[in-house]
C-alpha positions as CSV (number, residue, x, y, z in Angstrom):
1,X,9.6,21.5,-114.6
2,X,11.0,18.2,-114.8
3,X,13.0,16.4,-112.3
4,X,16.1,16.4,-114.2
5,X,16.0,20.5,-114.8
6,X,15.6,20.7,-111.0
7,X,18.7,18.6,-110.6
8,X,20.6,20.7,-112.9
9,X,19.0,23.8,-111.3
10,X,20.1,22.6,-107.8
11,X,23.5,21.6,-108.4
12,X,24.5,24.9,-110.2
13,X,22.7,26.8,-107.1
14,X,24.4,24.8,-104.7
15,X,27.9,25.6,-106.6
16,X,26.9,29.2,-107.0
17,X,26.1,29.8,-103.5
18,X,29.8,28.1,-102.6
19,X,31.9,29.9,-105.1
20,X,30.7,33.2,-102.8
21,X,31.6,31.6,-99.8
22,X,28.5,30.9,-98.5
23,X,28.7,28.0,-95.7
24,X,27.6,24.6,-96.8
25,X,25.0,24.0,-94.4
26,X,23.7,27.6,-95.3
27,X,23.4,26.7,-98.8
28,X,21.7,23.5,-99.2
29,X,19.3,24.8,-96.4
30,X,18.7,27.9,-98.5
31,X,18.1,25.7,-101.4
32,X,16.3,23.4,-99.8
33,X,13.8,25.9,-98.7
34,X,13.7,27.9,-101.5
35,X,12.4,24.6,-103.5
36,X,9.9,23.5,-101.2
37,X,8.4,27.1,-101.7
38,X,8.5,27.1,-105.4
39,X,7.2,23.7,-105.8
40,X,4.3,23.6,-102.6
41,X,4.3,27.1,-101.5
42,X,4.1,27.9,-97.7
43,X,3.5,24.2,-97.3
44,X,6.7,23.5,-98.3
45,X,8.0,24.9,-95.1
46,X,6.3,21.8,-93.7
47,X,7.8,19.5,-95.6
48,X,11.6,20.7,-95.0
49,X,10.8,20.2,-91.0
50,X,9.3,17.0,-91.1
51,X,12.2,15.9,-92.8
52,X,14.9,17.0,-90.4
53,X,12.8,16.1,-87.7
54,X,12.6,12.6,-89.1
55,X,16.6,12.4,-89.0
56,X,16.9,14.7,-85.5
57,X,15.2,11.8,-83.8
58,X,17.4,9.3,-84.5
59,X,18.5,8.1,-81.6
60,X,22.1,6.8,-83.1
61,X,23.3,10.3,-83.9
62,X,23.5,11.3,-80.2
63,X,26.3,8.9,-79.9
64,X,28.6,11.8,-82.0
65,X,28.7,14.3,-79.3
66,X,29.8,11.7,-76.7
67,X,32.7,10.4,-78.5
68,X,34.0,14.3,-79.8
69,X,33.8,14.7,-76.0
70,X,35.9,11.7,-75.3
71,X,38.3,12.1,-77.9
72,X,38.4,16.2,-76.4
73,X,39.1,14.8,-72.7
74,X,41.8,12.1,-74.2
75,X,43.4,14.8,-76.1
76,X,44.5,16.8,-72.5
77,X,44.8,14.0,-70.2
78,X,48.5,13.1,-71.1
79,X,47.4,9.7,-72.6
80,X,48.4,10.1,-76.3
81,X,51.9,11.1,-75.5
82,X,52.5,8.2,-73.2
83,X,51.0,5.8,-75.6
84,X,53.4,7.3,-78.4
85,X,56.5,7.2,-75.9
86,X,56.0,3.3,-74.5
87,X,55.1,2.2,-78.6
88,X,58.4,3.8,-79.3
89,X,60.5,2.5,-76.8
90,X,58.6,-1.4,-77.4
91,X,60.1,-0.8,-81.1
92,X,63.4,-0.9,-79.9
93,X,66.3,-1.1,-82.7
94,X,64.0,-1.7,-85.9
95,X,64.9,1.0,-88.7
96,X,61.8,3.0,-89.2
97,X,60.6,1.4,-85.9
98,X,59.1,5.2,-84.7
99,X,57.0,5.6,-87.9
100,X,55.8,1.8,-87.4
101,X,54.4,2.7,-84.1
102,X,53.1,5.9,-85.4
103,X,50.9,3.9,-87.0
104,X,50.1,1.7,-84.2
105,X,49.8,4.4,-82.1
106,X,46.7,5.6,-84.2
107,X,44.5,2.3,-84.5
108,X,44.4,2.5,-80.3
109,X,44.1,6.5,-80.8
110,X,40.7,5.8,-83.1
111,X,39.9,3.0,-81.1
112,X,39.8,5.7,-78.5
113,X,37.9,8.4,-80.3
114,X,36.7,7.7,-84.0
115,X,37.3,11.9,-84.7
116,X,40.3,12.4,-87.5
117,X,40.6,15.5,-86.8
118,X,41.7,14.8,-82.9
119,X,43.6,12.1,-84.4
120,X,45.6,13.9,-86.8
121,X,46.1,17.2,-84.2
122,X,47.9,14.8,-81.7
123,X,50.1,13.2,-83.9
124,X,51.0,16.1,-85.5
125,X,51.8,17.5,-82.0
126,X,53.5,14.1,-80.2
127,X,54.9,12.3,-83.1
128,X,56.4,14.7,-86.2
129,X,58.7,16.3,-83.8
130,X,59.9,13.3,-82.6
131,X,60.2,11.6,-86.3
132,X,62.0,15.3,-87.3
133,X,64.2,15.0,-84.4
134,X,65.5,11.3,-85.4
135,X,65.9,12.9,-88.9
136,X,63.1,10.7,-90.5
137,X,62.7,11.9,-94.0
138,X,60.2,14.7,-94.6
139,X,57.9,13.2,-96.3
140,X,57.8,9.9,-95.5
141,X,56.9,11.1,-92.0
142,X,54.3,13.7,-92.8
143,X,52.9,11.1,-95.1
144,X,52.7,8.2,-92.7
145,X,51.6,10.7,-89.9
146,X,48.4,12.4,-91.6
147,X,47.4,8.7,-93.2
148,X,47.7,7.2,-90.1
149,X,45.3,9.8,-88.4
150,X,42.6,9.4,-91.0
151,X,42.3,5.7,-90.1
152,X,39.5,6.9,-87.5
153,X,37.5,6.9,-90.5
154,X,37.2,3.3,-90.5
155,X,38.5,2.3,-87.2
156,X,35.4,1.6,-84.5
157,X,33.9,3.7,-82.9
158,X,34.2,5.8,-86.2
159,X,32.0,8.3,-86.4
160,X,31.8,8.1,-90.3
161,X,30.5,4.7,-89.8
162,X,27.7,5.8,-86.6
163,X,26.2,8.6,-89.7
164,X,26.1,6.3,-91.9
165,X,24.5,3.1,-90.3
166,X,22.0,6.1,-88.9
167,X,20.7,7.3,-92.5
168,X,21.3,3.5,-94.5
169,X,19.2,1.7,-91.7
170,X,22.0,-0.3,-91.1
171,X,23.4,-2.0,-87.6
172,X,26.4,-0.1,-86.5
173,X,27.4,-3.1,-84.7
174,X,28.0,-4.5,-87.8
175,X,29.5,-2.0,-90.1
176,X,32.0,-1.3,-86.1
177,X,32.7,-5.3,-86.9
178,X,33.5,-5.2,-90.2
179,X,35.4,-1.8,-90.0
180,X,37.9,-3.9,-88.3
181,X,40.0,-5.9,-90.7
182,X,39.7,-3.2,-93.6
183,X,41.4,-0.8,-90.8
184,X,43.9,-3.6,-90.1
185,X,44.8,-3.7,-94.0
186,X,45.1,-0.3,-94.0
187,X,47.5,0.3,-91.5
188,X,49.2,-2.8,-92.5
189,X,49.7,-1.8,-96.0
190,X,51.3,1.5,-94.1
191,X,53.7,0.1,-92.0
192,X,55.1,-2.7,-95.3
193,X,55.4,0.8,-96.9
194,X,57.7,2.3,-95.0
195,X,59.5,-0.8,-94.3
196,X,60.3,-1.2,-97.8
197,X,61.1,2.4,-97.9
198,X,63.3,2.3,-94.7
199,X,64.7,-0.9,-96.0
200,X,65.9,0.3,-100.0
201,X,67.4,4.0,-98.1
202,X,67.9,3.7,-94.7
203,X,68.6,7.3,-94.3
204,X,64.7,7.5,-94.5
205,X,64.1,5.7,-91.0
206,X,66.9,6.2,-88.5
207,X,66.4,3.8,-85.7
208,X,65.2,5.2,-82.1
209,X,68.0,7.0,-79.4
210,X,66.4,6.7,-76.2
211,X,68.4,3.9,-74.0
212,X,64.9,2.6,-72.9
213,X,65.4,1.4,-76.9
214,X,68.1,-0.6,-76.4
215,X,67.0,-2.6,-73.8
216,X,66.3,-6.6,-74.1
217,X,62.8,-7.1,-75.5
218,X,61.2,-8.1,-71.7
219,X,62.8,-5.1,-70.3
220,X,61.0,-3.1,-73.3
221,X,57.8,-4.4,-72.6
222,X,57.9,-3.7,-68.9
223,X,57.4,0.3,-70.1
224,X,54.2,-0.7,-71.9
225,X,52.1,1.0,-68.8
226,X,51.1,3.9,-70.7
227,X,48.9,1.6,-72.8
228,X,47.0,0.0,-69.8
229,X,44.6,2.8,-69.1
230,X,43.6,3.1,-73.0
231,X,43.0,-0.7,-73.5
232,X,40.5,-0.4,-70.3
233,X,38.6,2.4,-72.0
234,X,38.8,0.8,-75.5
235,X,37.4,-2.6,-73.5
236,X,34.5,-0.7,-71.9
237,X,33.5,1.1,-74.7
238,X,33.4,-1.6,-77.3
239,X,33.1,-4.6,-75.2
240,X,29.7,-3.0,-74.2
241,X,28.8,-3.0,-78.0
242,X,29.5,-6.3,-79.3
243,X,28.9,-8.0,-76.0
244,X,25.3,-6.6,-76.3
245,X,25.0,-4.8,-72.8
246,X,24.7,-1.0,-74.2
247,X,23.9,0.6,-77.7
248,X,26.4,2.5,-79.9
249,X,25.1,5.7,-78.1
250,X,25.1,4.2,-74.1
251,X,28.5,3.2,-74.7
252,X,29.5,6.8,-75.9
253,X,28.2,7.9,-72.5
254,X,30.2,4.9,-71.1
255,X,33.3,6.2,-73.2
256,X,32.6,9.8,-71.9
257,X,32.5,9.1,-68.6
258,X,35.4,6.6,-68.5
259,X,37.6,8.9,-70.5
260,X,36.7,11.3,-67.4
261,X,37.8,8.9,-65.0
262,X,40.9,8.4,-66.9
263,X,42.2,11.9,-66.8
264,X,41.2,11.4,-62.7
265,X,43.2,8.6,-62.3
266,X,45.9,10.5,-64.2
267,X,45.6,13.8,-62.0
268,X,44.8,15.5,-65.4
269,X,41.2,15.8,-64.6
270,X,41.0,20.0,-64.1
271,X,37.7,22.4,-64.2
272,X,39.6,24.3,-67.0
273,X,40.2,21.5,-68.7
274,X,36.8,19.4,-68.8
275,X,34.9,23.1,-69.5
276,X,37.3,23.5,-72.8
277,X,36.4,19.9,-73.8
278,X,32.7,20.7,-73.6
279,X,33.5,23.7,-75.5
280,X,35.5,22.0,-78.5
281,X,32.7,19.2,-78.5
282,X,29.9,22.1,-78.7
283,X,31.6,23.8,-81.4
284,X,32.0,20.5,-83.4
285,X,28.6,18.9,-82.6
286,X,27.1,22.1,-83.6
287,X,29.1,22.6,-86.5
288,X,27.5,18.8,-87.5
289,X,24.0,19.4,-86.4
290,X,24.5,22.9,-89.3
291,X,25.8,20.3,-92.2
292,X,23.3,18.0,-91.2
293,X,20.0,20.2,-91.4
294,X,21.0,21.5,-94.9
295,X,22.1,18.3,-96.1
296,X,18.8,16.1,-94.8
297,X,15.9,18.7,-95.8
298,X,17.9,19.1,-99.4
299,X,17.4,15.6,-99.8
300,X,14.0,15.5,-98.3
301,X,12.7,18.0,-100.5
302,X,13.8,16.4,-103.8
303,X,13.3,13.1,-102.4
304,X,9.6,14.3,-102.8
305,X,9.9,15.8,-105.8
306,X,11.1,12.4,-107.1
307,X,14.8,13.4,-107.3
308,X,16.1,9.8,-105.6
309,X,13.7,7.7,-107.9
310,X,15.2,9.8,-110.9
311,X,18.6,8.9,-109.5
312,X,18.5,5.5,-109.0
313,X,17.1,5.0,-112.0
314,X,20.0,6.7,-113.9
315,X,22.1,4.1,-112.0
316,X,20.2,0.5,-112.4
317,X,20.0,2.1,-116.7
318,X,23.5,2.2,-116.7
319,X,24.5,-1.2,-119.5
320,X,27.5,-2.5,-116.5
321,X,27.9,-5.3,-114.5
322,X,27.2,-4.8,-110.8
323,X,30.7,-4.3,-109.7
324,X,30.6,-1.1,-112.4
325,X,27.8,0.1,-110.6
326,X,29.3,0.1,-107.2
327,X,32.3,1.7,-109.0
328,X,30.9,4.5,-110.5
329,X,29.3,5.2,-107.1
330,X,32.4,5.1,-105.6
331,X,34.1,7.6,-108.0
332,X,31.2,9.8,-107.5
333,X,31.8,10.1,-103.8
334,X,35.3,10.9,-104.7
335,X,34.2,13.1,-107.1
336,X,31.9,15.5,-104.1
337,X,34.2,15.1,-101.8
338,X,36.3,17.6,-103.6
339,X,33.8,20.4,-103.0
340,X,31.9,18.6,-100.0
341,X,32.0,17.9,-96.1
342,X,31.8,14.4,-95.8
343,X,28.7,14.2,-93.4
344,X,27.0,16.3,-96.5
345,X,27.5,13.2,-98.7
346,X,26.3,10.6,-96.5
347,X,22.8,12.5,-96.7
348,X,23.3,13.2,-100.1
349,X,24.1,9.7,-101.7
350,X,23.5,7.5,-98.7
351,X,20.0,7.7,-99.9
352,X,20.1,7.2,-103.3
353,X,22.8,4.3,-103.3
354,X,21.5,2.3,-100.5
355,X,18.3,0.9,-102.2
356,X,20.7,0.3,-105.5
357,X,23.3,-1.3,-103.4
358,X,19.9,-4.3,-102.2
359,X,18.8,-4.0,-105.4
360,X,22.3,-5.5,-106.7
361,X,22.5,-8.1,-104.4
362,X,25.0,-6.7,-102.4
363,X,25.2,-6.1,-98.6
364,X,24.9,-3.0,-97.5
365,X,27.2,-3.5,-94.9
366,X,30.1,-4.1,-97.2
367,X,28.9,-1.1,-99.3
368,X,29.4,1.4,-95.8
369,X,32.5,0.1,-95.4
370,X,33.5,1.0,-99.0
371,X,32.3,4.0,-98.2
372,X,34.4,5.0,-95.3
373,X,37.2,3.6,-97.4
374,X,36.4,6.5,-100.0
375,X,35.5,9.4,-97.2
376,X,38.8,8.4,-95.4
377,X,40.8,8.8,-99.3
378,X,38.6,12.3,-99.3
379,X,39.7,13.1,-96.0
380,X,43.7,13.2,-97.7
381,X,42.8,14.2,-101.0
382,X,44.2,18.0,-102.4
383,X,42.8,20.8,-102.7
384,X,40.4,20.2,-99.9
385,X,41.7,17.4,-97.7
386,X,40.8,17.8,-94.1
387,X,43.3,16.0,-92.5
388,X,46.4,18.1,-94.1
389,X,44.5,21.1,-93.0
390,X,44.0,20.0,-89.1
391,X,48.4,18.9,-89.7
392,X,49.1,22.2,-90.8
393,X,47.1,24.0,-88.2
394,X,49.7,22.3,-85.2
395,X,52.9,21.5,-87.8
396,X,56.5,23.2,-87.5
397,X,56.2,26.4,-89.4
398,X,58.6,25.5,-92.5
399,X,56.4,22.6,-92.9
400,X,53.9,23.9,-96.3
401,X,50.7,22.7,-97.2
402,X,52.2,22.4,-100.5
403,X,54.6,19.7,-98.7
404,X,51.7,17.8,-96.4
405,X,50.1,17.2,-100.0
406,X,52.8,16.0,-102.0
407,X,53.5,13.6,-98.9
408,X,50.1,12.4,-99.0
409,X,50.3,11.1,-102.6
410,X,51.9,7.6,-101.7
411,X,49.6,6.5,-98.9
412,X,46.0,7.5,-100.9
413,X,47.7,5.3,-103.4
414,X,48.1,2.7,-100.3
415,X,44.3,3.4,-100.1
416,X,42.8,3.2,-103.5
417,X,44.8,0.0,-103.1
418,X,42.8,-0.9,-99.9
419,X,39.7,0.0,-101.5
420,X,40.4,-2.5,-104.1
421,X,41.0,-5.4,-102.2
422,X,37.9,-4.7,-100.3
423,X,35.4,-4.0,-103.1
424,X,37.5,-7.1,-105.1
425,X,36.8,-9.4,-101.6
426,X,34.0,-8.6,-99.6
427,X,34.7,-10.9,-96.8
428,X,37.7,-9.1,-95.3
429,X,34.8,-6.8,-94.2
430,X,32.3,-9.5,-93.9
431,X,33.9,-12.4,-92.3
432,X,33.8,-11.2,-88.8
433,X,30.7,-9.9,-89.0
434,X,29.7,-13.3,-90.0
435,X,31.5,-15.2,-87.4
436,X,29.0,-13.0,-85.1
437,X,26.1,-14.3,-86.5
């Protein structure tokens, strides 16, 4: 059978075997396994654990785990809702000054964990009653709130970025480097949003109540304590990075332990709560460890068969410039991230683009960044977008999922816009990574 039959044949299985609700990791294992038998026999069986080994061992991936954990131990210590109250309070008088710091409450929040799903969950329980309360406008402050969250995709020490610099053979110190000003555009393009917003109705963005509010700009910034004990742990974790004295994965452990010492120093450090942070981190990890042993000996196996030549050839055939090329990747990332987990397509297409990506003449660097771009516009995107699930699972009851959608719509216009810029002009991603030689 020829490579593209087996394509056809494992795409329609894989949709099959997820239109009956079976798990995703399930089902490209299953396939996986069921191809190596039907092309190599018992050997096959081989083949599908030399390749997860291959990936198992890398040593980047243990670096997940320790940040879930982290972000777990931030999420009951007390910090988040501290950070959100002194943000607030430094916003003083500005209309739509809350949702502002919303979003500057999230870029520390990521810097702090690099899980959108944490993220989004304490926003959705310390900010939206607070913007609901001041009578913010629905949907500007769902909207604001679930985009905001999603910017751990991007924001170092983003996970996203760690999976991907693992498979693409990339440095993560790099693609944590140029994750930067991209996550800086992002939120920027956010906050001129709602300013405008704010600014043509200002019923949309009351300014905040609390006296501390009112208060002469010094006196505001005398309440700033709560973001102290953050900046330390965002300083240790990646100051250790880019000053060279730990790995991406010793300065998880660093960030694991320091978030530990963090909830000690905050007399929120409790048995029950550290065991149901090792708990939530378990159940994720493991959860990612499942997506990742379908996903890798899927791609292993027709990697063998000669699935990722195949691919890639289909792409360099294609009569467009470069910048088409890079394009029609992109939309096809958007395009299985309707029907996909995320960590699914970075072994799925990570792969197959990455070698098309050097063969362009582009950095692959600048292409992982693109890529978080696109996970982070999956993460918001209907029928499936993560991030509106993990706000419904915490919002006020009359909030729908019908509502946190139509919110959305705005801000992953904000983000195609994003993408844009940075696919138009590769050195807002590149030029500190170049200024660190």
């Amino acid at each position: 059978m020829g490579i593209e039959y087996i394509t056809i044949a494992i795409v329609v299985s894989l949709f099959c075997l997820m239109a009956i609700g079976v798990p995703l990791g399930a089902s490209t294992l299953l396939i996986s396994v069921t191809t190596a038998y039907l092309a190599f026999g018992e050997n096959g069986f081989i083949l599908v654990s030399s390749a997860v080994g291959k990936v198992m061992y890398k040593h980047a991936l243990m670096a997940v785990p320790f940040f879930v954990f982290m972000a777990n131990v931030m999420e009951r210590s007390g910090v988040a809702k501290e950070l959100f109250n002194s943000m607030a309070i430094l916003g003083g008088q500005l209309r739509g000054g809350v949702a502002v710091q919303t979003v500057a409450v999230s870029i520390i929040l990521a810097a702090m964990s690099g899980v959108v799903g944490g993220e989004v969950v304490l926003l959705g329980v310390i900010a939206l009653p607070q913007l609901f309360r001041l009578k913010y406008d629905r949907k500007l402050a769902i909207g604001v709130l679930t985009s905001s969250g999603a910017l751990a995709t991007l924001i170092p020490p983003s996970i996203v970025l760690i999976v991907y610099g693992a498979e693409a053979n990339v440095s993560i110190k790099d693609l944590f480097t140029a994750g930067i000003l991209p996550g800086i555009l992002l939120a920027s393009l956010y906050i001129i949003y709602v300013l405008i917003r704010v600014r043509l109705n200002p019923s949309l963005g009351p300014v905040y109540d609390a006296p501390e509010a009112k208060l002469p700009f010094i006196q505001r910034v005398a309440h700033l304590k709560g973001l102290i004990l953050p900046f330390i742990l965002i300083f240790g974790v990646l100051g250790s990075i880019y000053a060279g004295i730990a790995t991406v994965t010793e300065s998880a452990a660093i960030g694991a332990v320091g978030s530990l010492i963090v909830a000690a120093a905050r007399r929120e450090l409790t048995f029950t709560g550290v065991r149901e942070a090792l708990w939530a981190t378990m159940l994720t990890a493991g959860a990612l460890i499942w997506l990742i042993v379908g996903a890798v000996s899927l791609v292993g196996i027709y990697n063998i068969l000669g699935g990722t030549r195949f691919l890639g050839g289909l792409l360099t055939a294609i009569e467009l410039p470069p910048i088409g090329i890079i394009i029609i990747m992109m939309l096809i990332i958007f395009c299985l991230g309707t029907f996909l987990e995320w960590i699914a397509i970075v072994f799925i297409t990570v792969p197959v683009f990455t070698p098309v990506v050097a063969q362009l003449g582009y950095d692959p660097v600048w292409f992982g960044i693109l890529f978080a771009m696109n996970i982070q516009i999956y993460m918001l995107s209907p029928p499936f977008g993560p991030a509106c699930f993990y706000l419904k699972s915490v919002a006020p009851k009359d909030v729908t999922l019908q509502e946190i959608f139509l919110s959305i719509l705005p801000f992953i216009g904000l983000q195609i816009i994003g993408l844009a810029l940075v696919m138009a002009f590769p050195q807002i991603a590149l030029f500190l990574v170049g200024l660190g030689g």
